[in-house]
C-alpha positions in Angstrom: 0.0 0.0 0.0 1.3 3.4 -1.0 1.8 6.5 1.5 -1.4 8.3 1.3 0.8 11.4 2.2 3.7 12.0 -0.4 6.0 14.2 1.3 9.5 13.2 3.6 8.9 12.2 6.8 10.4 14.9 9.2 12.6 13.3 11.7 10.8 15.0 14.9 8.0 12.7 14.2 9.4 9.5 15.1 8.8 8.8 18.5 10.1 6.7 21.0 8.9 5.5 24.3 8.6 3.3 27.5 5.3 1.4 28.6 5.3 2.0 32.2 1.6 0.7 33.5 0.6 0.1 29.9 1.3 3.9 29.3 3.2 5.3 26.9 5.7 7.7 27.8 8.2 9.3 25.1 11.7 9.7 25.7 12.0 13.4 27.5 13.1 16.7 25.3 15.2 14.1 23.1 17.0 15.9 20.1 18.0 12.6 17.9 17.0 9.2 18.2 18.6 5.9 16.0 17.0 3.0 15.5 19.5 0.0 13.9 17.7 -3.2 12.8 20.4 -5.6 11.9 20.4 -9.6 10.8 23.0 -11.6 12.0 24.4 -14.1 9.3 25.7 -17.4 8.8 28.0 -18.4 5.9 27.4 -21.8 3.9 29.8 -22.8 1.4 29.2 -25.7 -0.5 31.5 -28.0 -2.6 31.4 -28.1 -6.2 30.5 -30.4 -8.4 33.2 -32.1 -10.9 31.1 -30.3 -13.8 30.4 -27.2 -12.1 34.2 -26.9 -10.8 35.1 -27.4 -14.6 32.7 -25.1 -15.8 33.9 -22.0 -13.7 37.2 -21.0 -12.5 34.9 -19.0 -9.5 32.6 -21.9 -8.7 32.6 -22.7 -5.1 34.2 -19.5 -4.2 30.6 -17.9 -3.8 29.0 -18.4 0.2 25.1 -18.8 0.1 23.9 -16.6 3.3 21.2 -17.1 5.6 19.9 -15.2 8.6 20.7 -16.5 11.8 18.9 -13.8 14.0 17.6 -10.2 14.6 18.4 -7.5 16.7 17.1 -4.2 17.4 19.4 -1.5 19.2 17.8 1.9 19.7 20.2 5.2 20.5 18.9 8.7 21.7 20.1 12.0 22.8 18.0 14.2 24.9 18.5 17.3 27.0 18.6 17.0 31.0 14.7 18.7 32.1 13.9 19.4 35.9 10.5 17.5 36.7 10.7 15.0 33.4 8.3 12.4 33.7 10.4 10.1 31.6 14.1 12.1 31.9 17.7 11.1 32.8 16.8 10.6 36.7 13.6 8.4 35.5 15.9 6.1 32.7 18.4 5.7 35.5 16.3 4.4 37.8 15.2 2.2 35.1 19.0 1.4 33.9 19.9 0.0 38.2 17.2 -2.1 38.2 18.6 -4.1 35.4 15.7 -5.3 34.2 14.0 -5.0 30.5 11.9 -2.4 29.6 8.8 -2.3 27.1 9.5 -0.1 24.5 7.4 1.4 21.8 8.3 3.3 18.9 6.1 5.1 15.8 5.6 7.7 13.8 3.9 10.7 15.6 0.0 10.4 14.6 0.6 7.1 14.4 1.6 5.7 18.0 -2.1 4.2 18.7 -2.7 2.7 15.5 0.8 1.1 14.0 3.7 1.1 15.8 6.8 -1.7 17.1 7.0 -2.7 20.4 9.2 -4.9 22.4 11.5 -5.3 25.5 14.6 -3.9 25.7 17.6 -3.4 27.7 19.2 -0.3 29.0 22.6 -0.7 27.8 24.0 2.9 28.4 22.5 5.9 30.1 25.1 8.8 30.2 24.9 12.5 31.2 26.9 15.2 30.5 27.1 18.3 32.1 29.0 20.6 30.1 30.0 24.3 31.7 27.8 26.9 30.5 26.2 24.5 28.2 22.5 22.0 28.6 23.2 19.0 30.5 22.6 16.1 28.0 21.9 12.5 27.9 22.6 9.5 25.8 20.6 6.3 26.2 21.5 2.9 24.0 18.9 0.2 24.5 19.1 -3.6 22.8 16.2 -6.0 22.0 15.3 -8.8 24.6 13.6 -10.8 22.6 11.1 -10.1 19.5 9.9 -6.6 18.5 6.8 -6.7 17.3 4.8 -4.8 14.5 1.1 -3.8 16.1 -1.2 -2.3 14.3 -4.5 -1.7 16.2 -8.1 -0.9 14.0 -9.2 2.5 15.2 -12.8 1.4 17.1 -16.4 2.8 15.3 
């Protein structure tokens, strides 16, 4: 199905979140956000026949691939905010309880209707506090098992 809406997508609308409570709470005042999907591979080589070998000086030299798993790994930057509901103090408390978090990521507009979800690890959670500058923060977050496409029919 083709975009109804023919124009670029603007990268403020991408959102990204944690489910606390079945809520869903978007990652506070962040400025970027990077989302790498990536398949892990496995090579398979396999011999040549006697007519294939004599057929090609290259045959056997090319590896058949096949996925061997997925990951997700989701990287944000955001600026330090007094009072965030879901800020640096919020993620860090999140980050020393070591446990997985439900995220949920979509295009704004979109976030009730068709969106990924999953649980994912803190990985990183940095701050830094530059003189006469905006504290920042840097989150990096990996799947924990599958991320999931939802897509939810709006109710009549």
């Amino acid at each position: 199905m083709e975009n109804e809406n023919a124009d670029y997508v603007h990268g403020s609308d991408l959102l990204v979140g944690i489910l606390v409570e079945d809520v869903f709470n978007p990652l506070g005042h962040s400025k970027t956000c990077t989302i790498t999907n990536t398949a892990e591979t496995k090579d398979r080589a396999v011999k040549p026949t006697l007519e294939e070998k004599a057929a090609a000086a290259a045959a056997g030299k090319w590896k058949e691939k096949s996925v061997s798993g997925l990951s997700v790994s989701i990287s944000s930057e955001g600026f330090v905010f007094y009072g965030d509901g879901m800020g640096y103090d919020k993620l860090l408390e999140m980050w020393e309880s070591g446990n997985p978090v439900p995220v949920k990521y979509a295009l704004r507009g979109e976030e009730d209707t068709k969106y990924r979800q999953g649980n994912f690890i803190i990985t990183s959670l940095e701050e830094v506090s530059a003189a006469d500058d905006d504290a920042t923060y840097s989150i990096s977050l990996e799947n924990s098992g599958p991320v999931e496409v939802k897509v939810v029919t709006p109710k009549a």
